[in-house]
C-alpha positions as CSV (number, residue, x, y, z in Angstrom):
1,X,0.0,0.0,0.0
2,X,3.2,2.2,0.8
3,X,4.4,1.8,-2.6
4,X,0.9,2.4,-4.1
5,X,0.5,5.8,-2.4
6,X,4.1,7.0,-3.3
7,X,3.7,6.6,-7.0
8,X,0.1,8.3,-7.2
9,X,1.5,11.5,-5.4
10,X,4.9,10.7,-7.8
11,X,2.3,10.6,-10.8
12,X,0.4,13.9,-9.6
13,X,3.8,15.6,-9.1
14,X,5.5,15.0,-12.2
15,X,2.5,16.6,-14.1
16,X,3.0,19.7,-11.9
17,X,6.8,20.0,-12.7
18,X,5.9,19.7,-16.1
19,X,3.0,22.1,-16.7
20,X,4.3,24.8,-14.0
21,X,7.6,24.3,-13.1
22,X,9.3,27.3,-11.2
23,X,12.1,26.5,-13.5
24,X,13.3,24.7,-16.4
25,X,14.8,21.4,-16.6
26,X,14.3,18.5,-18.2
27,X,12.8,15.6,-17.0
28,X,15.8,13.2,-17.0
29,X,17.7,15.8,-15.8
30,X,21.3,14.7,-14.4
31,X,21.4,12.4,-11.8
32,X,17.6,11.1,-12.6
33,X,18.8,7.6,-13.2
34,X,21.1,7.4,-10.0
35,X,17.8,8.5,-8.1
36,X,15.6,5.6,-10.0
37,X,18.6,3.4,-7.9
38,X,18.2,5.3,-4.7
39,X,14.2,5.0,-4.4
40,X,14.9,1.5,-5.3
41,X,17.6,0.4,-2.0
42,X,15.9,2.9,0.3
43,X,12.0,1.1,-0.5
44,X,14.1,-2.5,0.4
45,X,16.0,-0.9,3.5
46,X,13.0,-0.1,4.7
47,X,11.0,-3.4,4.1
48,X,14.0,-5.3,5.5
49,X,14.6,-2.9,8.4
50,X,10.6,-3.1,9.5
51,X,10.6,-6.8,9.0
52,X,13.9,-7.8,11.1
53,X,14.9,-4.6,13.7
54,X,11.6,-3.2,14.1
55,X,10.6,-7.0,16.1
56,X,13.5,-7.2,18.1
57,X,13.8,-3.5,19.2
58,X,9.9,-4.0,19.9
59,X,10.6,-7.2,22.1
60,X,13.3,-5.9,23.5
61,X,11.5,-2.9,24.8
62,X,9.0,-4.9,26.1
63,X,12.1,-6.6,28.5
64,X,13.6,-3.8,29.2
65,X,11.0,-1.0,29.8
66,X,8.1,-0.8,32.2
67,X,5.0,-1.7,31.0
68,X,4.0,1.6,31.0
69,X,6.3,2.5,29.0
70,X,5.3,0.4,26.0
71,X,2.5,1.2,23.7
72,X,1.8,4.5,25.2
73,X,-0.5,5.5,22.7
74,X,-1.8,2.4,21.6
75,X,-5.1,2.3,22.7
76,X,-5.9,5.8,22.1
77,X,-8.0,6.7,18.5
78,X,-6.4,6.7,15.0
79,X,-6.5,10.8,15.3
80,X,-4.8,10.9,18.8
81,X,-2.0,8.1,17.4
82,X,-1.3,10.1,14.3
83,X,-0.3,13.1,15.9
84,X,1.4,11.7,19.2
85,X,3.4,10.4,16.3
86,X,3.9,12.9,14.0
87,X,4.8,15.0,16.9
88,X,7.0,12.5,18.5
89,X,9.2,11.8,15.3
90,X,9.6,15.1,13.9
91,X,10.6,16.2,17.4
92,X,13.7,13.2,16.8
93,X,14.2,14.0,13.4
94,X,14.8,18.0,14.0
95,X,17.2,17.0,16.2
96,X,18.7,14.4,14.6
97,X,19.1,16.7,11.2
98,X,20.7,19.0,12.9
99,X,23.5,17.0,14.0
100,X,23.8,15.8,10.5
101,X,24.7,19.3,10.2
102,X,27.0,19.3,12.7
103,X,29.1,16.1,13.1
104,X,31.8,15.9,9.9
105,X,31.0,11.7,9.9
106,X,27.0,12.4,9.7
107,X,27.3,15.0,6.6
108,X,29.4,13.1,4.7
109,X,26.2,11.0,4.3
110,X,23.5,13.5,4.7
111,X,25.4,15.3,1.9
112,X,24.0,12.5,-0.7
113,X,20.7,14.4,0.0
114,X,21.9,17.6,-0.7
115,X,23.9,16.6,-3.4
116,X,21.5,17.5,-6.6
117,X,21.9,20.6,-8.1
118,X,18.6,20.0,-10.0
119,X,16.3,20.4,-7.0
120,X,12.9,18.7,-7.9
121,X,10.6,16.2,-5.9
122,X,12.5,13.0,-7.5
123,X,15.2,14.5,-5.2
124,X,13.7,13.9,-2.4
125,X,14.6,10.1,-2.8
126,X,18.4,10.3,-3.1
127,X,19.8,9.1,1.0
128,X,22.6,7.7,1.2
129,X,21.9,3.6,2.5
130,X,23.9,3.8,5.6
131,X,21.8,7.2,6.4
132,X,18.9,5.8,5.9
133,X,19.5,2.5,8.0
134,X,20.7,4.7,10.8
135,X,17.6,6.9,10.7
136,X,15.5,3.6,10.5
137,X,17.1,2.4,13.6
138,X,16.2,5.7,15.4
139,X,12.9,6.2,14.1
140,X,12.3,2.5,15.6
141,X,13.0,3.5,19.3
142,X,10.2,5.6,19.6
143,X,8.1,4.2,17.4
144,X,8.8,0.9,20.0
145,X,7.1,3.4,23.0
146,X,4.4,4.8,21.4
147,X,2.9,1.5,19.6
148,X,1.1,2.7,17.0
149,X,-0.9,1.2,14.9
150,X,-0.3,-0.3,11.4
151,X,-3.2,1.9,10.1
152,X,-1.2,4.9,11.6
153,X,1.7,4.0,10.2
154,X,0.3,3.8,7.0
155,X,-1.5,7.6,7.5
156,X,2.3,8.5,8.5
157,X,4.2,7.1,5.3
158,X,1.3,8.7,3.4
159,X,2.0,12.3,5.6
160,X,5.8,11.8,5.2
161,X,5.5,11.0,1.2
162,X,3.2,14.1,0.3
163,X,5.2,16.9,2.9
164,X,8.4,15.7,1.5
165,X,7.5,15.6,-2.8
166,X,5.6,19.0,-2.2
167,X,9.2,20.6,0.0
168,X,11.3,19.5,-2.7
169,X,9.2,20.0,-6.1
170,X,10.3,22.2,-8.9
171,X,7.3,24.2,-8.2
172,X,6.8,27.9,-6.9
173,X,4.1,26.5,-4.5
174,X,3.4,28.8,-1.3
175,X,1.2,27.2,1.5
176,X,0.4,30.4,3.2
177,X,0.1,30.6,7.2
178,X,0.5,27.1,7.7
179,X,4.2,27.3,7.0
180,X,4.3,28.4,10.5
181,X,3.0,24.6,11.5
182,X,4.1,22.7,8.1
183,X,7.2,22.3,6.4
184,X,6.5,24.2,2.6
185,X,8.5,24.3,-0.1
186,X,9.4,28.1,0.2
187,X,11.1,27.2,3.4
188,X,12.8,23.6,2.8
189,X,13.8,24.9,-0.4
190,X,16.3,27.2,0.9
191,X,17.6,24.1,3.2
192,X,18.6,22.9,-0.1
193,X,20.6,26.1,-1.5
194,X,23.9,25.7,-2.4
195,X,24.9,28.4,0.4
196,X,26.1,27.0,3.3
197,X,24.3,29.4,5.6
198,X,20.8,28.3,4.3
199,X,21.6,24.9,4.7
200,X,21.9,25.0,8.2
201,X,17.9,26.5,8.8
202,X,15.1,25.1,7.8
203,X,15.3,21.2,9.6
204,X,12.0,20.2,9.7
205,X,10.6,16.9,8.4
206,X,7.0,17.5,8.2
207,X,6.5,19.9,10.7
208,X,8.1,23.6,11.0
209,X,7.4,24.1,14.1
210,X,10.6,23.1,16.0
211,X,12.2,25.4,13.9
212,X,10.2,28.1,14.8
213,X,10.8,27.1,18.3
214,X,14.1,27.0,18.2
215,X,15.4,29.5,16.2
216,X,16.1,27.9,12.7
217,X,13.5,28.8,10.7
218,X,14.2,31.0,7.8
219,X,11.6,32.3,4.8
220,X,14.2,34.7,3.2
221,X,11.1,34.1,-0.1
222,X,11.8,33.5,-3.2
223,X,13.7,30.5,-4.5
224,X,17.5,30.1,-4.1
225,X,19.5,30.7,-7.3
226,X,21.9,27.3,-6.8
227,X,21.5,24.0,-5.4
228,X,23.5,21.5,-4.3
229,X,26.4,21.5,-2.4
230,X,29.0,23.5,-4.6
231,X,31.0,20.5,-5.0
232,X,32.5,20.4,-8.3
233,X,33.8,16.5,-8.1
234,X,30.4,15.3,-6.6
235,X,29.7,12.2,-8.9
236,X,26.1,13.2,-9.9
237,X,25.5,10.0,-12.7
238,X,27.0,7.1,-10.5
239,X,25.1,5.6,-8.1
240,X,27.7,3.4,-6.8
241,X,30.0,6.4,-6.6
242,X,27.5,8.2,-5.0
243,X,27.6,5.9,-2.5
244,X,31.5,5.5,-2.0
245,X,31.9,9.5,-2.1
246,X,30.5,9.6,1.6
247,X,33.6,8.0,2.5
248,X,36.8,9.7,1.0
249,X,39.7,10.9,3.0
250,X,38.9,14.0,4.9
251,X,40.8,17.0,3.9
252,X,43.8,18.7,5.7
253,X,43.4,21.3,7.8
254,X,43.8,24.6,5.7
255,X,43.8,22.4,2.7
């Protein structure tokens, strides 16, 4: 059902970029094919990571935490589970993104993210694997306390897949007042410019309201005039080198 979801929104998104994008480029623009890979691994990581970590951090949770403590939200109605969870993971994932900022190790993978200078909502699926497991693993901790529902999960992968197509489409798309709740492409699009200093704003998954909160939020308006990272050597048609970039030596000091 996950799969079935992401490609209608794909499907509804595509024909936006095409009849109204904010700015040229073609379709199988550089890097497209890489991406075709990326959405491929990151759909299997996430199967295999649900099917095998998912039970044992869940059962091991059960061991280790009071019993309160487990399924937290469980009972509660669809409504109250899908926010307690919404809330609960973007709360982890603002952090977490920010720290991907931070640390030299975390970038290095994050970076696959930011690496295309062609920003459009196909961009949205190029992680790096080892990011993606690591977030997976995260995501599982308290996704172990809260319990939720497979039905919520489903509402959250179909939350998570329309937020993030919409923040990165080639579209000049405002959503009005609730950017101040929502993450909207006039603020995650900036995340993406090629200028340092906006890349370190704008961390919100789905909601903006961390940022808000806690100072990062930035709505300069507009769209940037680059993307990417600025890095020249980035191998933007190799997947596989894609994936080995992440881990080349780390530069000098005053190199």
């Amino acid at each position: 059902m996950q799969i079935i979801i992401f490609c209608f929104i794909a499907a509804i998104a595509t024909l936006a970029e095409r009849l109204a994008p904010a700015r040229p480029q073609p379709l199988f623009r550089t890097g497209f094919f890489p991406d075709v890979i990326h959405t491929g691994v990151n759909i299997l990581l996430r199967f295999v990571l649900t099917g095998t970590l998912a039970v044992v951090i869940t059962e091991t949770a059960k061991q280790v935490l009071p019993p309160s403590m487990v399924g937290m939200v469980s009972e509660a109605s669809y409504v109250v589970q899908l926010v307690a969870v919404v809330l609960v993971l973007d709360f982890f994932f603002y952090w977490m993104h920010r720290a991907k900022h931070h640390y030299d190790w975390w970038w290095r993978l994050h970076e696959t993210h930011h690496s295309s200078d062609q920003l459009d909502w196909f961009s949205s699926v190029r992680f790096h694997p080892l990011e993606k497991i690591l977030d997976r693993v995260i995501y599982l901790l308290p996704l172990a306390v809260l319990g939720p529902s497979q039905d919520v999960l489903l509402g959250l992968a179909a939350i998570d897949a329309s937020i993030a197509t919409l923040a990165h489409a080639n579209l000049n798309v405002r959503i009005g007042p609730l950017i101040y709740v929502f993450v909207g492409p006039e603020m995650h699009a900036w995340h993406h410019a090629s200028d340092p200093e906006h890349q370190r704003t704008n961390f919100g998954n789905n909601l903006s309201i961390f940022d808000w909160l806690f100072g990062t939020a930035s709505l300069p308006g507009g769209r940037p005039a680059a993307f990417g990272t600025g890095d020249a050597d980035y191998p933007q048609s190799n997947w596989w080198r894609q994936v080995a970039y992440a881990f080349r030596p780390f530069s000098a000091p005053g190199s």
